[in-house]
N, C-alpha and C positions, 0 to 999 in steps of 0.2 A: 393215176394222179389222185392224191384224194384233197378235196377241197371241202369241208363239210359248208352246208349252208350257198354253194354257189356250184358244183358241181352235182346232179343227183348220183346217190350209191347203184352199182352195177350197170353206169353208163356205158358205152363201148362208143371208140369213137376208130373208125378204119381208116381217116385221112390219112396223108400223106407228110410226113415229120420227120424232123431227125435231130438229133442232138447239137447240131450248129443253129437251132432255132431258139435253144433256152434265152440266150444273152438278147438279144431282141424281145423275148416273148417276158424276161423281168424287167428291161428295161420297161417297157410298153407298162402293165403290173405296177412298178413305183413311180411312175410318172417322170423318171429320168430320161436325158438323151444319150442316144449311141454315140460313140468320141467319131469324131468328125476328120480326125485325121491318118485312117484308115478306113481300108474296103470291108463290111461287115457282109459276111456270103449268106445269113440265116433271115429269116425271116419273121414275124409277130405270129404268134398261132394261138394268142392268148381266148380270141375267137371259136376254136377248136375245145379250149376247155369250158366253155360257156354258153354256149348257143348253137352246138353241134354244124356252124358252117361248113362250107367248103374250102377245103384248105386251097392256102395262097398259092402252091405250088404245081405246076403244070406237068412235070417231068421231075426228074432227079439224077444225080450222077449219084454211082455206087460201084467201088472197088471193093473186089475181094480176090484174093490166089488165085484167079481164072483170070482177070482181068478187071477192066472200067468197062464197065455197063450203062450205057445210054439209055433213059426213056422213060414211058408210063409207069404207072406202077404195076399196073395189070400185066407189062411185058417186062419187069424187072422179076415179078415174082413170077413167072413161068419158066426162067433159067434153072 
């Protein structure tokens, strides 16, 4: 991600994300709200680009040709 001026250059951030998190992570960013009249499954990780927290997410579901894969990240990336 490049942010000049609010992200530093050659940060590396290894949390936990995924592209169901952008629409949360710009609403949060423009100060709009999520529509209210649906389940949004992503989460704000706007945190992650700015202050290196730890990401909101505890687990993750992840399909690929093998299957859906439960869990950590540490035991998603060891399949």
């Amino acid at each position: 991600m490049w942010a000049p001026g609010r992200s530093p250059a050659d940060t590396v951030c290894d949390s936990l994300a995924s592209t169901i998190d952008l629409l949360p992570m710009i609403a949060a960013l423009t100060n709009k709200p999520l529509p209210d009249d649906r389940s949004i499954d992503g989460v704000d990780i706007s945190s992650l680009l700015f202050g290196g927290a730890k990401s909101p997410r505890e687990e993750f579901l992840y399909f690929n040709n093998g299957g859906l894969l439960e869990g950590s990240l540490s035991e998603i990336g060891s399949c």
